[in-house]
LOMARZA-253876 format. One record per residue (C-alpha): residue number from 1; x, y, z negated. Coordinates in nm, 4 decimals. Last residue first. Layout:
<recs>
REC num       c1       c2       c3
REC NUM        X        Y        Z
...
</recs>
This chain:
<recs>
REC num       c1       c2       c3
REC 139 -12.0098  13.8110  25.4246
REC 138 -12.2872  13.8146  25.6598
REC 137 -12.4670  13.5041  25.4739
REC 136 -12.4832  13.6489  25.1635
REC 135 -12.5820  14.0205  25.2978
REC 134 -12.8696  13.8894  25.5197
REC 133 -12.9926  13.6705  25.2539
REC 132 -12.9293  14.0356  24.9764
REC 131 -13.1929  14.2307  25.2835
REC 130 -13.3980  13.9151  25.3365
REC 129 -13.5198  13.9283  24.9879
REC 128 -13.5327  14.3345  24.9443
REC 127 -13.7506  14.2870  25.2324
REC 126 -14.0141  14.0387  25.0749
REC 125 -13.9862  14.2986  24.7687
REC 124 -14.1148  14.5923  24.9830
REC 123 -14.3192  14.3979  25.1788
REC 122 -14.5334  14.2380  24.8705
REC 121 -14.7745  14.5191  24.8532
REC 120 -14.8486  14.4908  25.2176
REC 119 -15.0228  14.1430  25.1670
REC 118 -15.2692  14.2938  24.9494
REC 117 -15.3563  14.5535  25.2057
REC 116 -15.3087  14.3494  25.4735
REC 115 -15.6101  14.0903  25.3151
REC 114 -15.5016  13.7271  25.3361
REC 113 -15.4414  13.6950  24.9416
REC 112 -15.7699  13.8214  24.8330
REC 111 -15.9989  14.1172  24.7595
REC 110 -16.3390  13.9482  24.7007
REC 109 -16.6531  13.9176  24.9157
REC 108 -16.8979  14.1329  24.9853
REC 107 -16.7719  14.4138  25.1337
REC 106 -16.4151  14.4554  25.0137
REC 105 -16.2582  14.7295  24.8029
REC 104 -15.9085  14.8276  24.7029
REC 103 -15.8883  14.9908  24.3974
REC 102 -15.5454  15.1935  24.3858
REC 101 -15.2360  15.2031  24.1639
REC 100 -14.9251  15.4076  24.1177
REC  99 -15.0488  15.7204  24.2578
REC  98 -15.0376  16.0674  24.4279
REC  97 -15.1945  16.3505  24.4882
REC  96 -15.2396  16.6175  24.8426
REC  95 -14.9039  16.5913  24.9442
REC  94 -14.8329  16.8218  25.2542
REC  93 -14.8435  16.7450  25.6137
REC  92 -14.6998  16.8525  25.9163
REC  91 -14.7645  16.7171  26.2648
REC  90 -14.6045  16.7218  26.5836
REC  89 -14.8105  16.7738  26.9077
REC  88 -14.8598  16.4954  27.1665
REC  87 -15.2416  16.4124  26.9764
REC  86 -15.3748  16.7793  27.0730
REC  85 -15.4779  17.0812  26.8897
REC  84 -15.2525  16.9523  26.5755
REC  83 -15.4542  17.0197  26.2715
REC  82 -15.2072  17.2613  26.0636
REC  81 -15.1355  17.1332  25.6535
REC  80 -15.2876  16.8048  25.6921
REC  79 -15.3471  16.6309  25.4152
REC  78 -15.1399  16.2991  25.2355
REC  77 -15.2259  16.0919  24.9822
REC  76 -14.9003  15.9272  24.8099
REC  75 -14.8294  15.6157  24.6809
REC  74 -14.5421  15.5889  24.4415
REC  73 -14.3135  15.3252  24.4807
REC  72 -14.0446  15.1754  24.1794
REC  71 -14.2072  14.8524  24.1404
REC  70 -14.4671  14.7910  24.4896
REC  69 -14.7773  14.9682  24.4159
REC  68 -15.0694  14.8291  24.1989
REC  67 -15.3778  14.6980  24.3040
REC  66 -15.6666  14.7504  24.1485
REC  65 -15.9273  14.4795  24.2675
REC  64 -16.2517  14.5373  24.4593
REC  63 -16.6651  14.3985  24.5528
REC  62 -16.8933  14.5752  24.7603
REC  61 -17.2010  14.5937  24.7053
REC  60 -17.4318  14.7793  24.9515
REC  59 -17.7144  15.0314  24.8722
REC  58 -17.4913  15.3581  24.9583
REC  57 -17.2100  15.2250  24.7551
REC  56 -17.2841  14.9730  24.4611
REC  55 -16.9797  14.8026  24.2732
REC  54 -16.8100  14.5158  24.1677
REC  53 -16.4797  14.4518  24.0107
REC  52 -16.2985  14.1142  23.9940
REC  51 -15.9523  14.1007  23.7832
REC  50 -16.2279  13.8598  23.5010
REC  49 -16.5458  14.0165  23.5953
REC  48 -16.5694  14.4193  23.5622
REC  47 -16.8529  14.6139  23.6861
REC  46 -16.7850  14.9394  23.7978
REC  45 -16.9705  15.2560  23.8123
REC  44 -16.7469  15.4193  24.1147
REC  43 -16.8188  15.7977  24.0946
REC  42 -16.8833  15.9024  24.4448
REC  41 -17.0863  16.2044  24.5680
REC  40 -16.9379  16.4792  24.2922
REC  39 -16.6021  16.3456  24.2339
REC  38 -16.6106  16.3479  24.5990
REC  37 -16.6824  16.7030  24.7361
REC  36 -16.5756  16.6757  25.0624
REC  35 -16.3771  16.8758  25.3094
REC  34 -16.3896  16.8396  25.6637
REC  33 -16.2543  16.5849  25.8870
REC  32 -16.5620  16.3893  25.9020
REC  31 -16.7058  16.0434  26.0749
REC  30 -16.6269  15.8516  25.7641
REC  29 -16.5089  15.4777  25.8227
REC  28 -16.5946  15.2238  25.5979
REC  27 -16.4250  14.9469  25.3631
REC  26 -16.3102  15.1556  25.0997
REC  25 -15.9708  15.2370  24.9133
REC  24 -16.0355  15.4077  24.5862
REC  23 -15.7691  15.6080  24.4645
REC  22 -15.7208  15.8074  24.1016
REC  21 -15.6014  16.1074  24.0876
REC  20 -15.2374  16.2018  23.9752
REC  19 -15.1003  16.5706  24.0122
REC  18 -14.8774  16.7425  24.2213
REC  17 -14.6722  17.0273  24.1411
REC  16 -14.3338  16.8194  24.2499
REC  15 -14.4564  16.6958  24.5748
REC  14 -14.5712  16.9763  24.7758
REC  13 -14.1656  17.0593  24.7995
REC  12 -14.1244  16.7957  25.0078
REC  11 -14.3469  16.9360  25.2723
REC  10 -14.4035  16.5898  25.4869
REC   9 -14.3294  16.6341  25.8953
REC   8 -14.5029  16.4072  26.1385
REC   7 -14.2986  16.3879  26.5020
REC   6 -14.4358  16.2790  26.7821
REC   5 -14.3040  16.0513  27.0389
REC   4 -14.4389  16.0867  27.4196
REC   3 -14.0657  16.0680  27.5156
REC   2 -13.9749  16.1041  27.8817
REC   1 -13.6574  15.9317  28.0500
</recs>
């Protein structure tokens, strides 16, 4: 039996020195793997209505909500520390910053309920749920 499973490796160690910076989650793919200057290109000049934020990027509005991570998570953005030369190679990364909260943006319309990003905030406590159901009903 083959395996075509890869293996991604963190750098523990890059976790202690690192420092907090705030995330924005947007609704676009960037056709780069270089390095960019963001705090430069993107400052996000935000309206805020209410939880509702609304912003302006590249002439379109898009509208967000800070979400915060799951009690007792810290998010963590990740960079490569070796680009793998092909996709069956492991991978090692190191952590870049971290976080506690993140804006999550939408075009057009709201943040809301349905989103996987909003929903995926509530896995870690949904699991905690069925984790003490399965332990009442096992014992």
């Amino acid at each position: 039996m083959s395996s075509n499973a890869t293996v991604t490796r963190l750098c523990a160690s890059s976790v202690d020195h690192t420092q907090r910076a705030p995330v924005h989650l947007m609704p676009c793919e960037i056709q780069s793997n270089g390095s960019a200057q963001v705090s430069q290109f993107f400052t996000a000049t935000t309206k805020d209505h209410k939880s509702e934020k609304t912003v302006s990027f590249r002439g379109r509005g898009l509208k967000g909500q800070e979400l915060s991570c799951p009690q007792g998570y810290t998010g963590l953005v990740l960079k490569e520390v070796h680009k793998p030369s092909s996709d069956q190679e492991d991978r090692t990364v190191r952590v870049s910053s971290v976080f506690d909260k993140l804006t999550y943006w939408n075009l057009e319309t709201p943040p809301n309920s349905d989103d996987t990003v909003v929903m995926a905030m509530d896995w870690p406590e949904l699991a905690e749920g069925v984790r003490v159901l399965a332990f009442i009903l096992l014992h």
